[in-house]
C-alpha positions as CSV (number, residue, x, y, z in Angstrom):
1,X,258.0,54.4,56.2
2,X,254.4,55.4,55.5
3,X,253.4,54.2,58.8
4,X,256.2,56.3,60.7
5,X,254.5,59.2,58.7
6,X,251.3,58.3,60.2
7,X,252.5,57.5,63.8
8,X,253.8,61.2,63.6
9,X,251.1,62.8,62.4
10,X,249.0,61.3,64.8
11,X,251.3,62.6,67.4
12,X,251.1,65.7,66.3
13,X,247.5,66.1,66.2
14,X,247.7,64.6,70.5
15,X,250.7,67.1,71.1
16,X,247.8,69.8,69.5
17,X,244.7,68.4,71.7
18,X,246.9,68.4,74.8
19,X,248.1,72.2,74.2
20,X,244.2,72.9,73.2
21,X,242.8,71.5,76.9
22,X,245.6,73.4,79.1
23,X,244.3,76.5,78.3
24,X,241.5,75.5,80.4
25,X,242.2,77.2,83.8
26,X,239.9,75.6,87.1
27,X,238.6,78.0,89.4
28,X,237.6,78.1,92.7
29,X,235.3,79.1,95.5
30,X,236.2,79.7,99.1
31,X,234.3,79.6,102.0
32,X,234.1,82.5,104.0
33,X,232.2,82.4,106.5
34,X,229.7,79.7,108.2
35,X,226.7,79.7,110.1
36,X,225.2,76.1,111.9
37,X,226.0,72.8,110.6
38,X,227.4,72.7,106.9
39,X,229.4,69.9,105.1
40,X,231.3,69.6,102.4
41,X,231.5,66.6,100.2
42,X,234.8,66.6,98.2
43,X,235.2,65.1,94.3
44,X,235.2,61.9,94.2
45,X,235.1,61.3,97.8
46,X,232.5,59.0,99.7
47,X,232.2,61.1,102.8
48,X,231.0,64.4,103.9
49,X,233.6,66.1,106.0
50,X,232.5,69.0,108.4
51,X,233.0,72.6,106.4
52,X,235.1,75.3,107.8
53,X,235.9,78.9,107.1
54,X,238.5,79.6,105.0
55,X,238.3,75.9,103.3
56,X,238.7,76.2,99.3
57,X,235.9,74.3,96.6
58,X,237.0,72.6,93.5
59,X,234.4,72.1,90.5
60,X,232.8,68.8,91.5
61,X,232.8,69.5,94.6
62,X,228.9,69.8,97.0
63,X,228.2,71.8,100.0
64,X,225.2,70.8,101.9
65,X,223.6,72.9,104.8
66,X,221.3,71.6,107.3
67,X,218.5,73.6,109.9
68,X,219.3,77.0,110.8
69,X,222.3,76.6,108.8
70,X,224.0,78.7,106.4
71,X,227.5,79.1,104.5
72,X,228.6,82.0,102.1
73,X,231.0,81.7,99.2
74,X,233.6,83.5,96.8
75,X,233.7,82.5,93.6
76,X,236.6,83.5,92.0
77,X,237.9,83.7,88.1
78,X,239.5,86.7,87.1
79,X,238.9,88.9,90.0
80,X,235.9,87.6,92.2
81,X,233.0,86.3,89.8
82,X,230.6,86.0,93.0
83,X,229.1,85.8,96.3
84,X,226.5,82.8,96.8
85,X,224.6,82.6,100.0
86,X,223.7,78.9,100.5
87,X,220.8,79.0,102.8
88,X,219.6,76.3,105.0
89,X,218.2,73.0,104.2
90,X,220.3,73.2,100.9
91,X,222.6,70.9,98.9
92,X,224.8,72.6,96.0
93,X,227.0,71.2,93.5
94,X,230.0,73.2,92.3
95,X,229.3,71.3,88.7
96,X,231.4,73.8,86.3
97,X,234.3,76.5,87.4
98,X,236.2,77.1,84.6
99,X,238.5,80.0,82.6
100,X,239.7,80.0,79.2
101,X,242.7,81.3,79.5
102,X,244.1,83.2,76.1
103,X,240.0,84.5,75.6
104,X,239.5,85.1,79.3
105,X,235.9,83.5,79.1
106,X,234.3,82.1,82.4
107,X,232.0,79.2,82.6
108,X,230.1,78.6,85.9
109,X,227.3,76.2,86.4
110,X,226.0,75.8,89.8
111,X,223.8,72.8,90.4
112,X,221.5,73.2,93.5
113,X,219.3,69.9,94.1
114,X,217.4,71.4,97.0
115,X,217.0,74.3,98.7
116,X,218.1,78.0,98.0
117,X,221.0,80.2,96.8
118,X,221.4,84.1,96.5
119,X,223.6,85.0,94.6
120,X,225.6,88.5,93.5
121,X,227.2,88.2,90.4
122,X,229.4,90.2,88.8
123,X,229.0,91.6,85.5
124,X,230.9,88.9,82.7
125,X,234.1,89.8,81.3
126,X,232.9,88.6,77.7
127,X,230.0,87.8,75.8
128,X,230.9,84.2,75.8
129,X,231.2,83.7,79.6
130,X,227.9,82.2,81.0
131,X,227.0,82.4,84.4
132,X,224.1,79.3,84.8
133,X,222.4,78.1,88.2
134,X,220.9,74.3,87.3
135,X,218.0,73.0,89.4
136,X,216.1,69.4,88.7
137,X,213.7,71.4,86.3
138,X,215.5,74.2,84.7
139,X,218.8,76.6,83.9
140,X,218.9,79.8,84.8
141,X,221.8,81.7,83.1
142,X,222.3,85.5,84.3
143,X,224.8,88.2,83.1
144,X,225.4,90.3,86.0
145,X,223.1,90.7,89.3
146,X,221.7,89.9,92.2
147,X,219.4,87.0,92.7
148,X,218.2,83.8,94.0
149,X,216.7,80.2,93.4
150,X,214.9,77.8,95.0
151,X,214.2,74.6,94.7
152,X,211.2,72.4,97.0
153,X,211.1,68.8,97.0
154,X,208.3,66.8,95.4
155,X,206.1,65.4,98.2
């Protein structure tokens, strides 16, 4: 008897986690529009695939841009949260898109290894949304504006 008690409980307290995680809503960004020779490397997938207009980003997902290359992209959340210009020679990882659902908070991390971004972001819809670009020495997070990062590799 006890340990029925205890298998239900512990049940209970999964049944909670579960209901706690699906409020968690994934967001997107879509490409829209393309310059040159851009790629897209897909979650979990081994092989970069050639990007096209229109095509929609997952979180974990990396868009690379080679010479005279370029690729601009909507990220959305509730309404759009921004446009990011990746310029050429880059490589961006799409590391966190996320919405909370009942508080409407945004989380967006943007992880560019090399290269540059501009970005236009919108003003956040509370004060526990974070907006953060991460480069290999440093996060930058914003609340609402226009700018860009870049990152040089280490010869």
């Amino acid at each position: 008897m006890k340990s029925l008690k205890t298998i239900c409980v512990l049940l209970l307290v999964a049944c909670l986690a579960c209901f706690a995680f699906a409020d968690e809503i994934k967001r997107v960004a879509k490409i829209t529009s393309i310059t040159g020779d851009v790629n897209v490397k897909v979650y979990g997938e081994a092989d970069w695939v050639p990007a096209e207009k229109g095509m929609i980003l997952n979180e974990g997902d990396m868009i690379r841009t080679k010479a005279d290359s370029w690729a601009h992209l909507m990220l959305n959340g509730k309404g759009q949260t921004a446009n990011v210009e990746v310029e050429e020679n880059s490589k961006l990882l799409l590391s966190q898109l996320i919405t909370q659902g009942k508080k409407g908070t945004q989380q967006t991390l943007l992880d560019l290894a090399i290269g540059e971004i501009l970005i236009k972001a919108e003003k956040l819809h509370t004060s526990e949304s974070k907006f953060e670009v991460k480069t290999p020495s440093s996060i930058v997070g914003v609340r609402g504006t226009k700018f860009s990062v870049r990152v040089e590799a280490i010869e």
